[in-house]
C-alpha positions as MATLAB code, in Angstrom:
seq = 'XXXXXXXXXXXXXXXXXXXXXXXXXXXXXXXXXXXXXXXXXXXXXXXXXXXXXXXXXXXXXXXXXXXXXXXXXXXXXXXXXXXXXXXXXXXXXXXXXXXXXXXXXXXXXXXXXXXXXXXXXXXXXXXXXXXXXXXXXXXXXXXXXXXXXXXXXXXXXXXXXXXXXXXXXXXXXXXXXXXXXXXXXXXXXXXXXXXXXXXXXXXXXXXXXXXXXXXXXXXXXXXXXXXXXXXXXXXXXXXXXXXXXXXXXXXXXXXXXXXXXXXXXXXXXXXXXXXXXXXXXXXXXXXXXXXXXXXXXXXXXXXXXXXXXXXXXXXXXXXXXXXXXXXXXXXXXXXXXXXXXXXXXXXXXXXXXXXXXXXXXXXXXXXXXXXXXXXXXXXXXXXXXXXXXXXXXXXXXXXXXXXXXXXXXXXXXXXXXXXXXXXXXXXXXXXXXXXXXXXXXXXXXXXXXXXXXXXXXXXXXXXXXXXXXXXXXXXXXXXXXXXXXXXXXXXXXXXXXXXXXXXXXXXXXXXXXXXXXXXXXXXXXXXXXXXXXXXXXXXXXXXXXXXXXXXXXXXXXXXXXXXXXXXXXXXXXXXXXXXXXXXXXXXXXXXXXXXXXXX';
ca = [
       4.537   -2.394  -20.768;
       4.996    1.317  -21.058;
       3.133    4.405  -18.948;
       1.392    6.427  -21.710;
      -2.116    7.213  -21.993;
      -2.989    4.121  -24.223;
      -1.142    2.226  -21.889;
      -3.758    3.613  -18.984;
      -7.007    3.386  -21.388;
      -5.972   -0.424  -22.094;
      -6.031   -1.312  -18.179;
      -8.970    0.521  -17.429;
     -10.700   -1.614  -20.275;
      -9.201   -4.798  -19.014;
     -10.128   -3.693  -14.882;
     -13.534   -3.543  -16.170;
     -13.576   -6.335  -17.661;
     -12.416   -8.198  -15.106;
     -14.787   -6.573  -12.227;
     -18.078   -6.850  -14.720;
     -16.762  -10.653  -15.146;
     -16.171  -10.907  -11.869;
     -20.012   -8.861  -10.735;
     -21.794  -11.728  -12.165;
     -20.227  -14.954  -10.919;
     -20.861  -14.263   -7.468;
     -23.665  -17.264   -7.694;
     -24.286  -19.789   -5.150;
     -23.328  -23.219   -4.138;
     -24.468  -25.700   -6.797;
     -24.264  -23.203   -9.610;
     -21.191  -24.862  -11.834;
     -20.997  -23.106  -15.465;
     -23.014  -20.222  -15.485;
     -22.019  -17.482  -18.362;
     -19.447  -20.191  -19.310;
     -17.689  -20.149  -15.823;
     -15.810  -23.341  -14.974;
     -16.093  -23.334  -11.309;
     -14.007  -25.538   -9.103;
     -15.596  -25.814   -5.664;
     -13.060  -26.372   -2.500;
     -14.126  -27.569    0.778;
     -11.125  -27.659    3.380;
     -13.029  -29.765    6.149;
     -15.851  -31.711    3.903;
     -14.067  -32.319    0.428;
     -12.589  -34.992   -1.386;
     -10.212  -34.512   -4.180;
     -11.730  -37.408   -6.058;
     -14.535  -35.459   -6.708;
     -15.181  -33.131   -9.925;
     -15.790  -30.060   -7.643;
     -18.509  -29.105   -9.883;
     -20.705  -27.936   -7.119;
     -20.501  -27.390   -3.170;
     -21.684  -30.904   -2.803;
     -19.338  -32.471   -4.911;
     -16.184  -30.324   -3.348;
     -12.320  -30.942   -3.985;
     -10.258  -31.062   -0.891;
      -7.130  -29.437   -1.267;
      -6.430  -26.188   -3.784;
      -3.563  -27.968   -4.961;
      -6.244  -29.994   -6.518;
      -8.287  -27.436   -7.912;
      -5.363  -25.327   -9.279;
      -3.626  -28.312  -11.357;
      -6.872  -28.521  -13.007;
      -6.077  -24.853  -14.219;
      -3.962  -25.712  -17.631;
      -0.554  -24.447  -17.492;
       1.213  -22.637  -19.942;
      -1.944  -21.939  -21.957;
      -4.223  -19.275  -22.644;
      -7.994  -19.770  -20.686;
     -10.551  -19.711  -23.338;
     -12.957  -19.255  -20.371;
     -13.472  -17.694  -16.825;
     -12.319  -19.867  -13.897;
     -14.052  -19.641  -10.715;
     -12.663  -21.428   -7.489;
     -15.095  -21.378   -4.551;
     -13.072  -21.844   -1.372;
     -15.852  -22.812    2.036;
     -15.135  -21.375    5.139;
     -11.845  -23.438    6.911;
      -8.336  -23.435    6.645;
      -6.367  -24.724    3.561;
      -3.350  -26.216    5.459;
      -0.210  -25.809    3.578;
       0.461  -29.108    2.166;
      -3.111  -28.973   -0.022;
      -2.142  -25.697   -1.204;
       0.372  -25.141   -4.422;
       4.188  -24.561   -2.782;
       4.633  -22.838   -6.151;
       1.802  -21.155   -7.785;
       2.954  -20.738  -11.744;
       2.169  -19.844  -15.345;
      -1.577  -19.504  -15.495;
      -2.757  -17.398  -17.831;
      -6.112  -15.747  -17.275;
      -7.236  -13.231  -19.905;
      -9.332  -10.210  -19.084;
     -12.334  -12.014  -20.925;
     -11.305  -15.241  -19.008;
      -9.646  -14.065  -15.497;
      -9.229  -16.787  -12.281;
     -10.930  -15.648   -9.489;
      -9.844  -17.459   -5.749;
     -12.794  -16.269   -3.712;
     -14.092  -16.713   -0.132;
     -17.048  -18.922   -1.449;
     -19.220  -18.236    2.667;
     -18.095  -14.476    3.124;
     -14.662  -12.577    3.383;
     -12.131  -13.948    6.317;
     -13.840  -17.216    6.337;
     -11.518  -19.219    3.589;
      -7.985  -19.357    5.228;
      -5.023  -20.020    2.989;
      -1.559  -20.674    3.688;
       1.430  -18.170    2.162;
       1.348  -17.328   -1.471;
       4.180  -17.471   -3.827;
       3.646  -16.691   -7.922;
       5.164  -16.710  -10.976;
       4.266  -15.625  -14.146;
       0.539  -15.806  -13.633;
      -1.978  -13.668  -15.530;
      -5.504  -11.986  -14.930;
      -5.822  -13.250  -11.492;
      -8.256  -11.984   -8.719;
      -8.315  -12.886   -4.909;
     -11.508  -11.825   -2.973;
     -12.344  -11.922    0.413;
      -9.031  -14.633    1.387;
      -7.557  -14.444    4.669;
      -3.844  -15.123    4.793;
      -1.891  -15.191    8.270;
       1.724  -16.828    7.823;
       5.488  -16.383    9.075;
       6.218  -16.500    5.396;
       5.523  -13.596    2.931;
       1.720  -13.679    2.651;
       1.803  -13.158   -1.215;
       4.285  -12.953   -3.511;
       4.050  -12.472   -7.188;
       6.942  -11.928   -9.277;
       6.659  -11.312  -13.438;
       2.739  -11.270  -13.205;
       0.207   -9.241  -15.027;
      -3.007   -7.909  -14.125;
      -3.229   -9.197  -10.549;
      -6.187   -7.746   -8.169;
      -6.059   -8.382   -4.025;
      -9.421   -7.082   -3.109;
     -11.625   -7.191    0.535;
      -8.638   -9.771    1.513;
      -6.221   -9.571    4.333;
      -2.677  -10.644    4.737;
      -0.973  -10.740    7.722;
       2.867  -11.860    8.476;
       2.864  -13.446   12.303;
       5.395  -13.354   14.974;
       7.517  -10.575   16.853;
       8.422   -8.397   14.133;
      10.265   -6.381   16.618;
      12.718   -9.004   17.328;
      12.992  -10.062   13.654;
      10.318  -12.965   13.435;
       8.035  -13.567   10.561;
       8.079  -12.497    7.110;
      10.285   -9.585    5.454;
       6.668   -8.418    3.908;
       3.152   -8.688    3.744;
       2.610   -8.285    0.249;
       5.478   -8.196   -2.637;
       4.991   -7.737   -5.782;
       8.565   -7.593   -8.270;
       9.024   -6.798  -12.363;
       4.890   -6.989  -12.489;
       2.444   -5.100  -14.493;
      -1.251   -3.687  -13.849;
      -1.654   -4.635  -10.318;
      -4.481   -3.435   -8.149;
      -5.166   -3.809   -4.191;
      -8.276   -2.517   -3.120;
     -10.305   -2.579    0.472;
      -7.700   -5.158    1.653;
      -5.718   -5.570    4.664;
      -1.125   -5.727    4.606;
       0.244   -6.039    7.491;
       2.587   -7.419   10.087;
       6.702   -7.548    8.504;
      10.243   -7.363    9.745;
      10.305   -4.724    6.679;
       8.055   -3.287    4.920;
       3.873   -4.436    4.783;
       3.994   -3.702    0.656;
       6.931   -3.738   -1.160;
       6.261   -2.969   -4.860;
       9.834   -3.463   -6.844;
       9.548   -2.006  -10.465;
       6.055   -2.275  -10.773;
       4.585   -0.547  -14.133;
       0.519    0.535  -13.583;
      -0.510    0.072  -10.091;
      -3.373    1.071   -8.035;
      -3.551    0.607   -4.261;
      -6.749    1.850   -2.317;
      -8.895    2.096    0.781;
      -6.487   -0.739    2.114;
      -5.479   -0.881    5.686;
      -1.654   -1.183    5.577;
       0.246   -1.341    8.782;
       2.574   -2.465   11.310;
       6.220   -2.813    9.756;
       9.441   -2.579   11.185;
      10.654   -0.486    8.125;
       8.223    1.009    5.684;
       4.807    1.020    5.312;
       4.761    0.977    1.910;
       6.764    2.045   -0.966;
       6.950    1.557   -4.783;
      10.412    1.456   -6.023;
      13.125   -0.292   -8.772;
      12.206    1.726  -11.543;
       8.028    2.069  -10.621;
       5.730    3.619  -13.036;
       2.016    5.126  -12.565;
       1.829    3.555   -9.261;
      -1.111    5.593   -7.043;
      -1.460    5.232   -3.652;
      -5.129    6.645   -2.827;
      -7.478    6.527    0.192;
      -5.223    4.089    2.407;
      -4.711    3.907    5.842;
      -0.940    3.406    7.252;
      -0.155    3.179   10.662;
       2.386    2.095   12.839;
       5.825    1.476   11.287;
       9.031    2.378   12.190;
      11.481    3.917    9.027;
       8.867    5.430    7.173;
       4.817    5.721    6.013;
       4.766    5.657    2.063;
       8.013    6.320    0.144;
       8.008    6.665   -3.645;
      11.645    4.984   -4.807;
      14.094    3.386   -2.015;
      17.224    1.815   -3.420;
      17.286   -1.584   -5.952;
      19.660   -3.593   -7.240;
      20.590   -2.013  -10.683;
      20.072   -5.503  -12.017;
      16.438   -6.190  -10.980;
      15.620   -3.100  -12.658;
      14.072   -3.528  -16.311;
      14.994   -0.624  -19.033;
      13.572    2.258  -19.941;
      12.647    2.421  -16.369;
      15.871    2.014  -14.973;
      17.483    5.845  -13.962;
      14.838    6.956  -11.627;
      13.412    4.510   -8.698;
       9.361    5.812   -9.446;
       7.971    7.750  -12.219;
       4.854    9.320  -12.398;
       3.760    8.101   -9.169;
       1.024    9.859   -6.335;
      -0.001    9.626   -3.044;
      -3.350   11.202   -2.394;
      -5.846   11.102    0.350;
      -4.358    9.006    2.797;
      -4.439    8.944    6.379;
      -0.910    8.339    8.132;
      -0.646    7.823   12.052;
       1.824    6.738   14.471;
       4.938    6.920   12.049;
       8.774    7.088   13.636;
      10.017    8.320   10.818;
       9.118   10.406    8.000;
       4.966    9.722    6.808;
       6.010   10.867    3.094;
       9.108   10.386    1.372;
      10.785   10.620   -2.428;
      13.645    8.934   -2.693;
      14.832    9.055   -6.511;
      11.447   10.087   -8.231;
      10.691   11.539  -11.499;
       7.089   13.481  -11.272;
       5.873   12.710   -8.263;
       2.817   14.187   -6.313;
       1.999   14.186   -3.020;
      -1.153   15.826   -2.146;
      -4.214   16.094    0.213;
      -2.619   13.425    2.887;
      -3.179   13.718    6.292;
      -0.748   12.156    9.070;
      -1.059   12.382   12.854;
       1.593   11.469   15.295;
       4.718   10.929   12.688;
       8.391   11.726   12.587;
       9.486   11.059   15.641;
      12.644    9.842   15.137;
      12.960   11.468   11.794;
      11.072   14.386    9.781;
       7.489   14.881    8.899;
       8.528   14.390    5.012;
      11.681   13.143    3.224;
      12.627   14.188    0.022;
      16.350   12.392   -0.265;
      18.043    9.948   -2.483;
      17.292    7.097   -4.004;
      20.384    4.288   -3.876;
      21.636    2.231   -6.699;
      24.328   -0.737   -6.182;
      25.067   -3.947   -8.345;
      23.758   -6.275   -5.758;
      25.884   -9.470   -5.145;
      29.238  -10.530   -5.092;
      29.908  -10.171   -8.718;
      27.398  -12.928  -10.508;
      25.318  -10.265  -12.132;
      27.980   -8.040  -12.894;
      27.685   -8.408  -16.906;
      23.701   -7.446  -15.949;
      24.553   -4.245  -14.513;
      27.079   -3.284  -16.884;
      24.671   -4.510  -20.052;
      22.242   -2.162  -17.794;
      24.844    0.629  -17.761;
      25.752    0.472  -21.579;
      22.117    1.178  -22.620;
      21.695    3.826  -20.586;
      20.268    2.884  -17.289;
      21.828    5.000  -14.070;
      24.090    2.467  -11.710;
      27.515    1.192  -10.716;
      28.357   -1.276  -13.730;
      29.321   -3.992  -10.762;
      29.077   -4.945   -7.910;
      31.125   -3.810   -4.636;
      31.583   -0.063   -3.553;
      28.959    1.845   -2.054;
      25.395    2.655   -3.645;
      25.384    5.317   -6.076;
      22.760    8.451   -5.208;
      19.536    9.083   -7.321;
      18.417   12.216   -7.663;
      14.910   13.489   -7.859;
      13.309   15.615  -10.670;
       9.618   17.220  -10.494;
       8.364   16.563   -6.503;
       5.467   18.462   -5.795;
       4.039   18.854   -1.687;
       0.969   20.316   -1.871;
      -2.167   20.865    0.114;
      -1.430   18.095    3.164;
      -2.112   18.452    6.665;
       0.915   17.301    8.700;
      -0.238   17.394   12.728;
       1.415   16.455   15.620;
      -0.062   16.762   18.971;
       1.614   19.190   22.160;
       4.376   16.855   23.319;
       5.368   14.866   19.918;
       7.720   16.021   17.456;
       9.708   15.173   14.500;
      13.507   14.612   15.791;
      15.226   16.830   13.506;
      13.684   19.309   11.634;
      10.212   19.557    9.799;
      11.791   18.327    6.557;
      14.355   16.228    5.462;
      15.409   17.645    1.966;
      19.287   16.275    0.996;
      21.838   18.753   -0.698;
      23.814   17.935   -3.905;
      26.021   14.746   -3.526;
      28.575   13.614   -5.877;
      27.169   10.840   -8.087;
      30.555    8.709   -9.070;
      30.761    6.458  -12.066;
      26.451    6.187  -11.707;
      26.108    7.653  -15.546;
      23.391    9.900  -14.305;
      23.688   13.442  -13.453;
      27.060   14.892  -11.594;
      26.181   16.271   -8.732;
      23.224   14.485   -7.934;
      20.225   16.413   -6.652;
      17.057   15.517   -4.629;
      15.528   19.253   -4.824;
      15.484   19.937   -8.884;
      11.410   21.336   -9.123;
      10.917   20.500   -5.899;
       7.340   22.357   -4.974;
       6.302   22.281   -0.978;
       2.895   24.728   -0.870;
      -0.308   24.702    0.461;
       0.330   22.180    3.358;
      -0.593   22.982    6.918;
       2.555   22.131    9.473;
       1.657   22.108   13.301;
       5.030   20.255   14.703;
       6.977   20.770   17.700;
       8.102   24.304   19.066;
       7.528   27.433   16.936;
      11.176   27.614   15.741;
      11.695   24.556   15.072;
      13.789   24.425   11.710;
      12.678   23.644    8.136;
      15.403   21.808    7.601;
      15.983   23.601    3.967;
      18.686   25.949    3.076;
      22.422   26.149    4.823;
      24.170   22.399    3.873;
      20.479   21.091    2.695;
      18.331   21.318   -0.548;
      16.379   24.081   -1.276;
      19.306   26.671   -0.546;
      18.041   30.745   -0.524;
      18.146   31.000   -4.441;
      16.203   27.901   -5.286;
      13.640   29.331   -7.653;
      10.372   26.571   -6.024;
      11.588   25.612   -2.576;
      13.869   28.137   -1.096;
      13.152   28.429    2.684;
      11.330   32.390    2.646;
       9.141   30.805   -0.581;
       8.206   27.526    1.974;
       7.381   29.518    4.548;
       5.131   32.147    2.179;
       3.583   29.420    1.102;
       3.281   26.983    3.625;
       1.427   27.464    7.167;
       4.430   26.175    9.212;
       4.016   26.335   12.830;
       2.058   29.730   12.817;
      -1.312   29.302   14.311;
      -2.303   25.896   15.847;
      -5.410   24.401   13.002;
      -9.097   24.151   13.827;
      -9.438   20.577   14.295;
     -10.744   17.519   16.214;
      -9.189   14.618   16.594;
     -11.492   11.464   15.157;
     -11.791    7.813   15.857;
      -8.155    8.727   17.959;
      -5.822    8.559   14.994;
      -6.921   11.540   12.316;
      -7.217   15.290   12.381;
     -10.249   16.726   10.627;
     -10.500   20.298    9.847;
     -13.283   22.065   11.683;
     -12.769   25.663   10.088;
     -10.512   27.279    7.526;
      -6.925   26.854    7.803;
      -4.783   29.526    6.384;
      -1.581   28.273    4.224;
       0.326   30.691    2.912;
      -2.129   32.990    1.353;
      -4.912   30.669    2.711;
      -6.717   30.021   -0.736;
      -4.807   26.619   -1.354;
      -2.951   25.594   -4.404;
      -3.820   24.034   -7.180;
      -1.804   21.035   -8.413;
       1.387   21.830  -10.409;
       1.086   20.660  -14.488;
       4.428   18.662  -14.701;
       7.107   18.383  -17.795;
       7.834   14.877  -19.018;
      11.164   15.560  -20.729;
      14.668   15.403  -19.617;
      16.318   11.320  -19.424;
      12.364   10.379  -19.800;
      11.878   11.526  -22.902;
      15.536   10.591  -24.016;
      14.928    7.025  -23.181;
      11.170    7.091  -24.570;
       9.219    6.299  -21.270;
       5.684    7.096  -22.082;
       4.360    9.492  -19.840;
       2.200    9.160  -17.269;
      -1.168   11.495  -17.190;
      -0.657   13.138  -13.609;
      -3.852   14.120  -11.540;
      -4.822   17.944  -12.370;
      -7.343   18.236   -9.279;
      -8.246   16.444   -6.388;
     -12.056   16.960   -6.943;
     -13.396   14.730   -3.936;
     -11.974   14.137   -0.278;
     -11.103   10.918    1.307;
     -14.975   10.427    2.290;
     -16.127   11.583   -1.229;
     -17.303   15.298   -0.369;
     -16.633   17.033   -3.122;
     -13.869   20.027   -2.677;
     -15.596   22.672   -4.856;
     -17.212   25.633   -3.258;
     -15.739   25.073    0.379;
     -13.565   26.841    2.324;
      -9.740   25.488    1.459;
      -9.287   22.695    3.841;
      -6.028   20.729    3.794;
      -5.723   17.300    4.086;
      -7.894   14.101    3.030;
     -11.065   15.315    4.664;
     -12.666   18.566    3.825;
     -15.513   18.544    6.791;
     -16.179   15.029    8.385;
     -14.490   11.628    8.584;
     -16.834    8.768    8.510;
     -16.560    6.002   11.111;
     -17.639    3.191   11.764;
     -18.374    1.678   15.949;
     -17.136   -1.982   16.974;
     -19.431   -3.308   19.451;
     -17.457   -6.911   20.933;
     -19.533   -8.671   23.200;
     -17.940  -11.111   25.714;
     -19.527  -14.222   26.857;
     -17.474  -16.110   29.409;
     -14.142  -14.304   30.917;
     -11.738  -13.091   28.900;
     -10.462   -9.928   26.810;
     -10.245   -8.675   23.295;
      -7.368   -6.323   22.434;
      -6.552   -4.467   19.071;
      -3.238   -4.709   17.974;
      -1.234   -1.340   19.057;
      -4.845   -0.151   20.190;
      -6.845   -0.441   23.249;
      -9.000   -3.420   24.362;
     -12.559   -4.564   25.501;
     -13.094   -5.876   29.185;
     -16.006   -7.403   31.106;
     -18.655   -8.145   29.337;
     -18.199   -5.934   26.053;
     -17.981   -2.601   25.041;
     -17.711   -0.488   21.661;
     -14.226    0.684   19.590;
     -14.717    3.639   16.854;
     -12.097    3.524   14.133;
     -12.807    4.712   10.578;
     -15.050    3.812    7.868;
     -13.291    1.362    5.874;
     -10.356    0.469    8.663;
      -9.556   -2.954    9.357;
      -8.789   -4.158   12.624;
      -6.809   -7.380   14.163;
      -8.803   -8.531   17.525;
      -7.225  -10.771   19.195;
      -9.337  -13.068   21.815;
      -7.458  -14.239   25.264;
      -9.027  -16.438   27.483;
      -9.141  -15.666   31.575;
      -7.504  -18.187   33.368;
      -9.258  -21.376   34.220;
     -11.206  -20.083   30.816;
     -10.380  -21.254   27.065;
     -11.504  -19.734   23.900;
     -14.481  -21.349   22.415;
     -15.009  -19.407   18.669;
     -16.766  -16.326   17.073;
     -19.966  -14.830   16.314;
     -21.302  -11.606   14.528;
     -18.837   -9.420   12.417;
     -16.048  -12.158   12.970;
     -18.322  -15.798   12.366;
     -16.358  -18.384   10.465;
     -12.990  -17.025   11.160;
     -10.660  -19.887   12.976;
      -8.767  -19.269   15.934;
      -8.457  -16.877   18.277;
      -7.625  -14.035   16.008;
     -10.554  -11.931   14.252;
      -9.894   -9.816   10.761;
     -12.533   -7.272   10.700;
     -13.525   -4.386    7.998;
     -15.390   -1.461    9.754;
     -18.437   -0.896    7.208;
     -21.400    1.156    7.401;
     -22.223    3.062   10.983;
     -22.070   -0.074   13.136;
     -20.735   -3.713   12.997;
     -21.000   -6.366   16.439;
     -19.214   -9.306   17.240;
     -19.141  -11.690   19.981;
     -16.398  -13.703   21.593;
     -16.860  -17.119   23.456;
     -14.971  -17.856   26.456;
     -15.840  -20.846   28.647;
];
């Protein structure tokens, strides 16, 4: 499917249908056909799979079960509903390989937490070729990648949580969270992606995706990134914390093979991140790497670039991955006009970047952290070899960095831009006396407090270049694009509301995802017994109990450890249902409590 505004109208129209669908199923137990629902009830600790499953008293077993009643192969002439009761689906009564089931938007399969979100447990996910699908409120914790889908359309993760397990650090547990490869019209939404020895969501030429308010986090590489040829991906409202290479990165490097045409010169097209919240990054919390019309705009990060820069705009890499079985793929790739080496062997091949745009984010690190290098990481031409695309390639071409308010290391710390890098003195957007006109780099420290530890809010006007702020840039889709007939994408032209849903208008020019105030929400534990609770890379709850403030909409991972001479007995409160001693918990409205059981 193709990027164009009809392309956009159709998914909206199919979302909806989906989410009204979806809005009126959420019976309760005993309620089997309603609107023409087939629901399939699953009970992991009471069920039988001799049963019909027609209601919570007559409950399948396993979801193998329940899924093979699915047909295969053919289109659903109604909604399926499977209702999945609080327990955990071990992974022998699950499907090892869930496959060609084809929902429509009139007729989607919703998986759903039938007693509450967290409180239906279900081993690793692995797809293919499945259609109109919708997970809500499933907890997935797994070595393995927690979900996979690979050629699916219309897929929706929403109020669900997966989480790879074991020392990432050391290279245990899964490569990702969440993958999703050659997929269309796929939307994450209030969920929670983390725990990977790479990257927490790794989105490989992905057309139409939307991922918000999600929690994504704690990856030894990337946080996120959308690459292989991506198209109208938006990244809106997350927040990404602790990983090591990198926050959100539009394009990366693919195998020229995996890529499907038109979409294979550039790694992302028409792609945005928008008011996010990035903290505790090593490297850069922003990066391009081989995008056409990109936007990043209204983000604010906090503690990042540490062993990098504060944003990236570099190359994307293209190789013929292998050892020479898909060689006749990359060459067939090559002769109709993708961008790559036409085998395998040699080094990647750069990927330029065409149409970046930096505008209006608030980039803030605290006295005594720093980026390592320089405040930006902007590449300077490289020669592109037998790649077929442009000769020199070049990550700076339109490259727009304005409005954004800098406060990083010592006052003369360098831009990184001119001399041997992009954006050299006669670059008509980014040239380094234009950056620093336009940018407030290091000049006077912003008016802000620190909330919920992990996010700086503007507390007064902060002056950016001429202190009015920018408005977002109207892009061009021509050039290779055009050539190649990629529909465009329809870019953002304002970013009306902030990350809390103030509305921009008639304040003073704030940058960043808040405007004024960032909602939060306080975690009161309470501890019966002896024994902690700790937040992953957070602090931790002694005694008897005590309160944690994070931000509206954050998830956090509790974990429960038992004194000695103590053992952990279950949960209460925020976290009831959830098994073992680990608790997946959403921070909604002003207050949520939970209680831990030690005896």
């Amino acid at each position: 499917m193709r990027g164009g505004r009809t392309a956009v109208l159709s998914w909206i129209v199919a979302f909806t249908a989906i989410l009204t669908i979806g809005s009126g199923l959420n019976a309760g137990p005993g309620i089997a056909a309603a609107n023409g629902v087939r629901t399939i009830w699953v009970d992991p600790v009471h069920g039988r799979d001799s049963r019909t499953g027609a209601t919570s008293a007559t409950a399948v077993r396993s979801l193998t079960t329940a899924w093979e009643r699915i047909p295969k192969s053919r289109v659903l002439d109604r909604p399926v509903k499977i209702m999945v009761r609080s327990g955990t689906i071990a992974a022998t009564a699950a499907p090892n390989y869930w496959e060609k089931r084809w929902g429509t938007a009139a007729s989607p399969i919703t998986i759903v937490s039938a007693d509450g979100p967290g409180r239906a447990q279900l081993p690793s996910i692995n797809m293919y070729q499945v259609r109109h699908l919708i997970l809500d409120g499933i907890a997935i914790r797994s070595p393995f990648d927690a979900f996979h889908c690979e050629k699916c359309s219309y897929i929706e993760l929403r109020r669900s949580a997966f989480v790879g397990i074991g020392n990432q650090s050391n290279g245990q547990g899964p490569q990702e969270a969440v993958k999703i490869n050659q997929s269309d019209h796929i939307r994450i939404v209030d969920s929670y992606l983390a725990g990977a020895t790479d990257n927490a969501l790794d989105l490989v030429a992905v057309q139409h995706a939307y991922i918000a308010r999600n929690t994504i986090a704690h990856a030894v590489d990337w946080c996120a990134y959308a690459k292989g040829g991506s198209i109208d991906v938006r990244f809106e409202s997350n927040t990404v914390h602790h990983c090591g290479t990198g926050g959100i990165t539009l394009g990366q490097g693919t195998g020229f093979q995996f890529m499907p045409a038109p979409w294979n010169n550039y790694e992302a097209y028409g792609a945005s991140i928008v008011n996010n919240v990035l903290h505790d990054i090593e490297g850069a919390a922003l990066g391009v790497n081989g995008g056409f019309v990109t936007l990043l705009a209204y983000n604010t990060a906090y503690r990042i670039g540490t062993r990098d820069h504060l944003l990236s705009v570099v190359f994307g890499e293209r190789s013929c991955d292998g050892t020479g079985e898909d060689d006749d793929l990359c060459a067939r790739a090559r002769a109709g006009g993708g961008w790559g080496p036409r085998a395998s062997g040699g080094d990647p091949v750069p990927i330029g970047n065409s149409q970046v745009a930096v505008v209006n984010n608030l980039l803030y690190n605290p006295t005594g952290i720093s980026s390592q290098w320089t405040q930006f990481g902007v590449y300077g031409p490289r020669p592109a070899g037998d790649s077929g695309g442009p000769d020199p390639a070049v990550a700076d071409d339109g490259l727009i960095i304005r409005g954004n308010a800098i406060w990083n290391g010592p006052p003369d710390l360098d831009l990184g831009l001119g001399g041997d890098q992009g954006c050299q003195e006669d670059h008509p957007t980014c040239a380094p006396d234009l950056v620093r006109a336009g940018n407030a780099v290091n000049t006077t420290e912003p008016p802000i407090r620190i909330t919920a530890e992990v996010v700086p809010v503007p507390i007064g006007e902060i002056a950016a270049g001429t202190g009015a702020g920018e408005a977002l840039p109207t892009f061009t889709w021509d050039g290779i694009a055009a050539d190649r007939d990629v529909e465009p994408v329809t870019m953002p032209v304002t970013v009306d509301r902030d990350r809390a849903g103030l509305a921009r208008a008639d304040r003073p020019w704030r940058p960043g995802a808040y405007v004024q105030d960032a909602p939060t929400t306080t975690v009161t534990g309470r501890i019966t017994g002896r024994g902690t609770l700790t937040v992953r890379a957070g602090g931790g709850i002694r005694g008897t109990g005590g309160s944690l403030l994070v931000l509206r909409g954050d998830w956090l991972e509790l974990k429960a450890k038992a004194a000695v001479g103590q053992k952990f007995l279950g949960w209460s409160g925020a976290c009831a249902g959830q098994r073992g001693s680990t608790c997946l918990v959403r921070g909604t409205g002003a207050s949520i409590a939970l209680t831990v059981r030690f005896g």
